[in-house]
C-alpha positions in Angstrom: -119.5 -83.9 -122.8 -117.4 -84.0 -119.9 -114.2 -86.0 -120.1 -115.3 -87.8 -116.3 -118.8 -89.0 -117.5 -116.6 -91.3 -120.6 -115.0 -92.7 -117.9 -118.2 -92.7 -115.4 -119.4 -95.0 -118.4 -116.3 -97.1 -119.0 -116.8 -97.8 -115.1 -120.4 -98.9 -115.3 -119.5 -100.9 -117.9 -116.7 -102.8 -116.3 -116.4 -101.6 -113.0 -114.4 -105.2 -111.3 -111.8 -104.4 -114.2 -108.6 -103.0 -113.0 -107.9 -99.2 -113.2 -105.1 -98.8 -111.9 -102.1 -101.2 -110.0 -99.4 -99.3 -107.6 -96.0 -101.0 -106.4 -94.2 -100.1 -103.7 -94.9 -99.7 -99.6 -98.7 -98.9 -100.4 -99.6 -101.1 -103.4 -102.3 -102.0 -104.1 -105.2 -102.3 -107.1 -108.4 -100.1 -107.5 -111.1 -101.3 -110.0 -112.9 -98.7 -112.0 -115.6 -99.1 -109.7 -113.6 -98.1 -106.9 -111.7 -95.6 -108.6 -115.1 -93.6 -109.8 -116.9 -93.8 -106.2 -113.3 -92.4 -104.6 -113.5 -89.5 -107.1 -117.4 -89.0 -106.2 -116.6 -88.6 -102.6 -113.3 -86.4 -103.0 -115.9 -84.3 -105.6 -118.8 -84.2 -102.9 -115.6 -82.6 -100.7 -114.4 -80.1 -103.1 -118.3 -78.7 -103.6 -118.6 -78.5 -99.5 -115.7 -76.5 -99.7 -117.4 -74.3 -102.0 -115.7 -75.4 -105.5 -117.7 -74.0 -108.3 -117.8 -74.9 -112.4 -115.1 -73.3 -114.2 -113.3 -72.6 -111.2 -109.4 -73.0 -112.3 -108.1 -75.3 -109.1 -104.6 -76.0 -108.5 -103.7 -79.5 -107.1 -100.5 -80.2 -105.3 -100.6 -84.6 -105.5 -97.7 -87.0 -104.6 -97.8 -89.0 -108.0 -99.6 -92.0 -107.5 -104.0 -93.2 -107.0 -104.5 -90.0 -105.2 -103.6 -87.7 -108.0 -105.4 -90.1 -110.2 -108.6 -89.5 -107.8 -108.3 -86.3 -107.2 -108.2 -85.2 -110.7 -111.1 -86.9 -111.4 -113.2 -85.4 -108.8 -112.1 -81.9 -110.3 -113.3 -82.7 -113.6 -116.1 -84.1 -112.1 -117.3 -81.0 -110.5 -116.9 -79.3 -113.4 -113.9 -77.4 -112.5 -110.5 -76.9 -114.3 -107.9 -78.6 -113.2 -104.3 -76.6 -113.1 -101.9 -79.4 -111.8 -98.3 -78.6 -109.8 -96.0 -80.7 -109.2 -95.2 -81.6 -105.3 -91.4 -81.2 -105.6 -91.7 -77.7 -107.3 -89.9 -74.9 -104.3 -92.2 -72.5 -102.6 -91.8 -69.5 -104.9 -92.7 -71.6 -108.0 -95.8 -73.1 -106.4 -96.4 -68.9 -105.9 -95.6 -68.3 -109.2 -97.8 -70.5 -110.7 -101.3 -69.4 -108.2 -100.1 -66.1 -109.4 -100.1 -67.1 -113.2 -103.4 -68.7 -113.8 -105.5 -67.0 -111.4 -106.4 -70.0 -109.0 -109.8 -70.1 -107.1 -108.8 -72.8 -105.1 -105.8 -74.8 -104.6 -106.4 -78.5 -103.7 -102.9 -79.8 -101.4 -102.6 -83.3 -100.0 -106.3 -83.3 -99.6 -106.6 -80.4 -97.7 -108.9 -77.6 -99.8 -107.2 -73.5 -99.8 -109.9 -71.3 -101.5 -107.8 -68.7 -102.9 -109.8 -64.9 -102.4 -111.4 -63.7 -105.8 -111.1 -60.2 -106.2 -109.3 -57.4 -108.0 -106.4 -56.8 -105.8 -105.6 -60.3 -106.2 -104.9 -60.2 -109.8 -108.2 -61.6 -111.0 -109.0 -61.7 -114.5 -111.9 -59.5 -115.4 -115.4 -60.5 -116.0 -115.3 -60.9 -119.8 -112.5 -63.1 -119.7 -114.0 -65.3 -117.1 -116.8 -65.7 -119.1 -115.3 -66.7 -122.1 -113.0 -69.1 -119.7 -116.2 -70.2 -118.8 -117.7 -70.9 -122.4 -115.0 -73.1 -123.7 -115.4 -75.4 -120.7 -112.5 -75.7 -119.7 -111.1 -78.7 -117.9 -107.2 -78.7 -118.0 -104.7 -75.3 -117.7 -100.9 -76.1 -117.7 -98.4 -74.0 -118.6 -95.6 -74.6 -121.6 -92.3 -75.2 -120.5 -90.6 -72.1 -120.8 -87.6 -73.8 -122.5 -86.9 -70.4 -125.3 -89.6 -67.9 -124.2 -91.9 -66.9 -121.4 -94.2 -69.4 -120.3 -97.5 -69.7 -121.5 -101.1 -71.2 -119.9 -103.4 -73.2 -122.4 -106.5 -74.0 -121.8 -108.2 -77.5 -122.9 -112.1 -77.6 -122.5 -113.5 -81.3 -122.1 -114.6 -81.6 -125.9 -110.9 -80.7 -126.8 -109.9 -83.8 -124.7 -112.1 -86.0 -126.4 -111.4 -85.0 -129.7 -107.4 -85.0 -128.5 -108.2 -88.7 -127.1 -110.0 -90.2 -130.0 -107.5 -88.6 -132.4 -104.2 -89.7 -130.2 -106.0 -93.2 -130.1 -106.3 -93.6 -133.6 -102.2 -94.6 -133.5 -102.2 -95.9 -130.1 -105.4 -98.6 -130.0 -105.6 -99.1 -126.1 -107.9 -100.8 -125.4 -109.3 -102.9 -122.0 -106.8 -105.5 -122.7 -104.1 -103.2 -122.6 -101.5 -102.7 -118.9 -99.9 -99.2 -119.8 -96.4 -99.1 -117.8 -96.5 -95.4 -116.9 -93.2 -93.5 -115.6 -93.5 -90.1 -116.6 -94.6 -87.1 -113.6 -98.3 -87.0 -113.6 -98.0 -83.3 -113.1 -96.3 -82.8 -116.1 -98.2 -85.5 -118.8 -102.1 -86.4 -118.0 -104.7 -85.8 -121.0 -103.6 -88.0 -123.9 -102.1 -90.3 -121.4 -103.6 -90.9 -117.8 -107.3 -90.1 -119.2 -106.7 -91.5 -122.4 -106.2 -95.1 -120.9 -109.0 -94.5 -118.4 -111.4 -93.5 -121.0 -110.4 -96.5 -123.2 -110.5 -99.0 -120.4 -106.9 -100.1 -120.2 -105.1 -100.9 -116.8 -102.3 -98.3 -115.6 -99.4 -100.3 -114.1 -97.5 -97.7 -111.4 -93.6 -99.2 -110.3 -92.1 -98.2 -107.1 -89.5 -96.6 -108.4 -88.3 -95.2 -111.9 -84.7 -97.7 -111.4 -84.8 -100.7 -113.9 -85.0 -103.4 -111.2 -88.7 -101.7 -109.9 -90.1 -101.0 -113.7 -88.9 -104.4 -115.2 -90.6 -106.2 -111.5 -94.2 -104.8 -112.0 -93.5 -104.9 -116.2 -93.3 -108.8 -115.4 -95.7 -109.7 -113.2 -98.5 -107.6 -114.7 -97.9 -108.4 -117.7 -97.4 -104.8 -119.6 -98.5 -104.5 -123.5 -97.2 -101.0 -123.5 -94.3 -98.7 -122.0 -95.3 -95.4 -121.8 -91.7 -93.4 -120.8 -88.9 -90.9 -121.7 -85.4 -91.4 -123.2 -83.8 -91.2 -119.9 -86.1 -94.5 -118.7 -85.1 -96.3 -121.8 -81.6 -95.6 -121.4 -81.6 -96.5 -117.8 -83.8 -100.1 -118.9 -81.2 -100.6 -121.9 -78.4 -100.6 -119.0 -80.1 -103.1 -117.0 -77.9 -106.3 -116.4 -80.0 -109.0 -115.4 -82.1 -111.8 -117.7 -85.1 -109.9 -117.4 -87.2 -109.3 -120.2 -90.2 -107.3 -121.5 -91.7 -109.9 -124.3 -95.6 -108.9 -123.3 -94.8 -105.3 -124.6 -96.6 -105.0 -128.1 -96.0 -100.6 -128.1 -93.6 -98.9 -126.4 -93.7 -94.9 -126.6 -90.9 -92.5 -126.2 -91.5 -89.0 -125.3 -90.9 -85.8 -123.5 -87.6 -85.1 -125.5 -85.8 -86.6 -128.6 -84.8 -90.0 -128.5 -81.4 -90.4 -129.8 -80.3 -93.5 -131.7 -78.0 -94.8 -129.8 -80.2 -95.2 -126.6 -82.7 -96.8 -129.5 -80.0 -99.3 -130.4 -78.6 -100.3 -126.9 -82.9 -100.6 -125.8 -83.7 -102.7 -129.1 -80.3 -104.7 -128.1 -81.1 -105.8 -124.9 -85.1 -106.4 -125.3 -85.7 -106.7 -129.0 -87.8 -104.0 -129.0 -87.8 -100.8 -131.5 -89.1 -97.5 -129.9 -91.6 -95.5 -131.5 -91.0 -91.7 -130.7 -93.8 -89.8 -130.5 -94.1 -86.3 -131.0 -96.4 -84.6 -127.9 -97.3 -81.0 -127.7 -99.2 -79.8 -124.9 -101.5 -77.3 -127.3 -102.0 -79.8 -130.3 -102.0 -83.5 -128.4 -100.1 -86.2 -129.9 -100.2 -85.8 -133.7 -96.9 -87.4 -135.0 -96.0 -91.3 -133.9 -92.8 -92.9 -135.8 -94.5 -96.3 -136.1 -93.7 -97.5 -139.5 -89.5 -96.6 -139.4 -89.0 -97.4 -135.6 -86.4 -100.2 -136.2 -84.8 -98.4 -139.1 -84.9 -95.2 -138.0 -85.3 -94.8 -134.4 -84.9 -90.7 -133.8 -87.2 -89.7 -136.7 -90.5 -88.0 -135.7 -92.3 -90.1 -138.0 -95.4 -89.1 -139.6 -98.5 -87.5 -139.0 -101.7 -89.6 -137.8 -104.5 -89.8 -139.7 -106.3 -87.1 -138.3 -103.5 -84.5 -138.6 -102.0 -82.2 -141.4 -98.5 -81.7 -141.1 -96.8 -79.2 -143.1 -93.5 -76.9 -142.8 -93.4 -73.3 -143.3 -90.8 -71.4 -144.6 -89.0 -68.2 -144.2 -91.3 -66.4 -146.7 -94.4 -67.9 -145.2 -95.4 -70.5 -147.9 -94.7 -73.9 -147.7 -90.8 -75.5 -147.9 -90.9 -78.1 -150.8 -88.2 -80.8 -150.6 -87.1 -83.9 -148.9 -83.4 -82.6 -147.6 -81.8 -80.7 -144.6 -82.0 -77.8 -146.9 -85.7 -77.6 -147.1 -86.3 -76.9 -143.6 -89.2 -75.0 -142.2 -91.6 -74.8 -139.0 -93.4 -77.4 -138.2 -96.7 -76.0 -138.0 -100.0 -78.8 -137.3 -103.3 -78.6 -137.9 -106.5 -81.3 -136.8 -108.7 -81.9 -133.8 -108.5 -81.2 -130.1 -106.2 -78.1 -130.4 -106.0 -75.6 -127.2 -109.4 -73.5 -126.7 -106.9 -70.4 -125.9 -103.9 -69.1 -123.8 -105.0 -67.3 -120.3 -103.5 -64.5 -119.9 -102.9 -62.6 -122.4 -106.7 -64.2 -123.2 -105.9 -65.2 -126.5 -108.6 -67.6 -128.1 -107.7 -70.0 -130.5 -109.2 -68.6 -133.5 -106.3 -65.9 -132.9 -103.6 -68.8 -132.5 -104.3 -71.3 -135.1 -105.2 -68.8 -138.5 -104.1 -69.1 -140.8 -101.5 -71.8 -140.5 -102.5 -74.0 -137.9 -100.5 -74.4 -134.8 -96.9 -73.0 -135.3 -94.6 -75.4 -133.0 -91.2 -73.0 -133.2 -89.6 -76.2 -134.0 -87.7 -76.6 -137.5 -87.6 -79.9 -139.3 -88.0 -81.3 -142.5 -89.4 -84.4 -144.6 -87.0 -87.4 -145.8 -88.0 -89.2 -149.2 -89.9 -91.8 -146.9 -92.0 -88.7 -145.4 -90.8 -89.5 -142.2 -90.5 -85.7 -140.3 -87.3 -84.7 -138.5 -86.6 -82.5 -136.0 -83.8 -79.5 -136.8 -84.7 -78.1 -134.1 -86.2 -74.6 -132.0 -85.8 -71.3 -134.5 -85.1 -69.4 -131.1 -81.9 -72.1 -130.8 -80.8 -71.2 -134.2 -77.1 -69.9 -134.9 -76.0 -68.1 -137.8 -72.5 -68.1 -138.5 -71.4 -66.0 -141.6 -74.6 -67.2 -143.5 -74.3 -70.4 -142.6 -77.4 -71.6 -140.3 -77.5 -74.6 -137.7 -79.2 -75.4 -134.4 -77.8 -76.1 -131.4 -79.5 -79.0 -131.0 -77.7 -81.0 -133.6 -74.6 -80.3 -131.9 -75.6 -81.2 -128.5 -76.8 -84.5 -129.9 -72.9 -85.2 -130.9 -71.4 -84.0 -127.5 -74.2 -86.1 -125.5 -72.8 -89.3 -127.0 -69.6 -88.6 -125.4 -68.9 -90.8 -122.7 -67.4 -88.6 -120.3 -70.7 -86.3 -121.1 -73.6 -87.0 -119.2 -75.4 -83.5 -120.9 -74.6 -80.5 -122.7 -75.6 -76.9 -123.8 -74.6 -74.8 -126.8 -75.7 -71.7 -127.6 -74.6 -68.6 -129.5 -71.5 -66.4 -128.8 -71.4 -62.9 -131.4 -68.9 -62.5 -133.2 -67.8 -59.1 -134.5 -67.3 -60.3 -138.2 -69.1 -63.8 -138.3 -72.3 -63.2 -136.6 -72.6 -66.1 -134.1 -70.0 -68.8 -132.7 -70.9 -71.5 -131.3 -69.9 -72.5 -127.8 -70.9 -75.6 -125.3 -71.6 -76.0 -121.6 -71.1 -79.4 -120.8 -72.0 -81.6 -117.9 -69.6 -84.8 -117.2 -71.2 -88.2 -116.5 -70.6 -89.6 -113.0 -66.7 -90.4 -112.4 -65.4 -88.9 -115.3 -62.3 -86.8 -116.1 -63.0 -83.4 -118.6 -62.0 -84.3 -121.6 -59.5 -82.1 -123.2 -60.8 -79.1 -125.5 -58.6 -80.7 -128.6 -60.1 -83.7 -127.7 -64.1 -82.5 -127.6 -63.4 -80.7 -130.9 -62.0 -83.6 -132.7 -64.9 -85.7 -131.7 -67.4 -83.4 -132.9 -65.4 -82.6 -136.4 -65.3 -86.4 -137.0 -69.0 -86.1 -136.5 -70.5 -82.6 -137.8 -69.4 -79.8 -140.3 -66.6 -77.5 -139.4 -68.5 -74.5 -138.5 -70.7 -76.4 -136.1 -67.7 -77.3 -134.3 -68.0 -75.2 -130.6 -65.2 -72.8 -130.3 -64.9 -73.6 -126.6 -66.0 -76.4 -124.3 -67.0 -74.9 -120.6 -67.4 -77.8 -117.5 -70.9 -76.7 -115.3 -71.7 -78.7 -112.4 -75.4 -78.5 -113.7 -77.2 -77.0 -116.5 -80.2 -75.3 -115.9 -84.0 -77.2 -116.5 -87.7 -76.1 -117.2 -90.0 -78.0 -115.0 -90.4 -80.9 -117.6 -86.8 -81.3 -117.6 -85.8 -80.0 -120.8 -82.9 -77.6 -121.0 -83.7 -73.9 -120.2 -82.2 -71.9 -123.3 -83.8 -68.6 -122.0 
């Protein structure tokens, strides 16, 4: 079934409920009703202009009703949508056409067909047809934070299964106002369609600044907050008497949540954070609901519909509940990627025989609760002794003259690896000394985890999702 016609029927069967509600200079509310005729007529446009089933169509949308509608009316047609965010540079826009092969390219409302033929770069015939076959609805590319990037493929029965699966944890329902303030480009299926196909209302601020979120939050009455670290950390800061006491779930995501953004948040609403663990070829299959007050940066566990397990060096699974048993994190249950593009790789050639190996390392506590080590590609060796970089990053970023950091891997003729930092200082603030930096971290992290030297950057570089570019 096709992901629009669930929410075609979630229309008919409330269409005077409201879809979606937009702050700022244009707000305004659409009811499903509305919002499923607007995608019908933007649909009835994109077939004039020629826009076929399983045709892979790029959309350049301002975030906001329009990319909501015009998303829609790509699924609805039958095509495969390949969002890209409005703020990306020229060349990267070119990159992407490039990379997954676009027929059209849908910008601001105004329809590009892209020419189909060889000298374009077109994949062949076979591979179109087995695009075809897994009808496919949603091609976005990873994040290219440790390796190249790749483009994976949902088809529509991949989404529902990814929906039903994600929903399992999450329970929106019509009742439900979802605060939503992550880029639309970047986060859509178990998000934007999941609350559309379960009826709930998405609540759009003006502006991603406390004052704007917590405005809407209050007058609309939001039951969940759907966000990322760096929005909680900005609400925990907030000064005011403003509260959130209609939220009953809100979600962090997009990148680890540290605990001390989890304590000032739970400190100045009363709330606890549940992390949740999304990846863009599995869905959502790890939710920390049931150690969210007591543990705030765990993964959590796995939902019901999804095994979890860690795989070791060897290949079998690590047995354990320490640091020491760490392995990948590889996932298997419903609604996993139909393939990558190109390279055509289908899944049945990405998922045997372990699953869906993440690259991430992390390990089991004795409550079960998962934790993230962190990427085997951001792993250094130093004489034997083996860390990841992101452990020490999470030390440095709780400086507060950081605002972010990097550490990587230096070689070292007799040791192996070293590790060093980058580090970004927060607004207004002095570099701390190198002494200084290294006595913080020893107070905080074994010896040999210490970085050897502590380099100021005016910026460090990001993927597209705005997670640090180790590459």
């Amino acid at each position: 079934m096709n992901v629009y016609e669930c929410i075609l029927e979630r229309a008919r069967l409330q269409p005077d409920h409201p879809a979606v509600i937009a702050d700022g200079a244009h707000a305004r509310t659409i009811t499903y009703g509305e919002l499923v005729a607007r995608a019908q007529q933007r649909r009835a446009r994109l077939e004039a202009a020629g826009i076929r089933p399983a045709w892979r169509v790029g959309m350049i949308q301002p975030q906001g009703i329009e990319f909501i509608e015009t998303a829609l009316a790509i699924l609805a047609a039958g095509a495969c949508m390949v969002p890209i965010a409005d703020d990306h540079p020229a060349a990267t826009i070119a990159d992407i056409r490039r990379r997954a092969h676009l027929h059209a390219l849908v910008e601001h409302d105004r329809e590009i067909e892209v020419a189909n033929d060889a000298a374009d770069g077109r994949l062949d015939e076979g591979v179109e047809s087995a695009f075809a076959a897994c009808g496919p609805a949603y091609l976005r590319f990873t994040s290219g934070t440790t390796s190249e990037r790749k483009g994976v493929v949902i088809g529509h029965d991949r989404i529902l299964e990814r929906l039903e699966a994600a929903n399992a944890g999450l329970r929106i329902g019509p009742e439900d106002r979802v605060l939503w303030l992550l880029p639309m480009a970047h986060h859509f299926v178990v998000s934007i369609l999941l609350y559309l196909r379960y009826g709930a209302t998405i609540l759009l601020p003006s502006g991603s600044l406390a004052p704007a979120i917590l405005s809407i939050a209050n007058r609309e009455r939001a039951t969940v907050l759907y966000a990322s670290p760096h929005h909680m950390k900005l609400l925990a800061k907030d000064a005011t008497e403003a509260r959130l006491d209609t939220l009953r779930l809100t979600i962090s995501t997009a990148e680890g949540l540290r605990a001390d953004i989890a304590e000032a948040f739970g400190a100045r609403y009363g709330i606890a954070i549940v992390q949740a663990l999304g990846i863009m070829e599995v869905g959502l299959p790890v939710m920390n609901t049931k150690s969210a007050r007591t543990k705030p940066d765990v993964l959590g566990q796995p939902q019901p519909a999804y095994e979890v397990w860690l795989r070791a060096e060897d290949g079998h699974a690590a047995r354990g509940d320490s640091p020491e048993t760490t392995g990948e994190i590889c996932i298997r249950g419903p609604g996993m990627l139909d393939a990558y593009l190109d390279p055509w790789t289908p899944a049945s050639k990405i998922l045997e025989l372990d699953g869906f190996r993440t690259g991430d390392q992390g390990w089991f506590d004795e409550d079960g609760d998962l934790r993230l080590a962190g990427r085997r590609a951001a792993r250094i060796n130093m004489a034997g002794m083996k860390f990841f970089c992101e452990e020490v990053e999470a030390v440095l970023d709780t400086h507060p003259a950081i605002e972010r950091s990097r550490v990587s891997a230096r070689q070292h003729p007799h040791l192996g690896e070293l590790p060093v930092a980058e580090i970004v200082l927060a607004a207004g603030e002095a570099a701390p000394a190198a002494k200084e930096l290294a006595s913080y971290c020893r107070e905080r992290l074994a010896g040999y985890m210490v970085p050897r030297s502590f380099d100021v950057v005016a910026e460090l570089p990001l993927t597209p999702t705005g997670k640090l570019a180790r590459r």
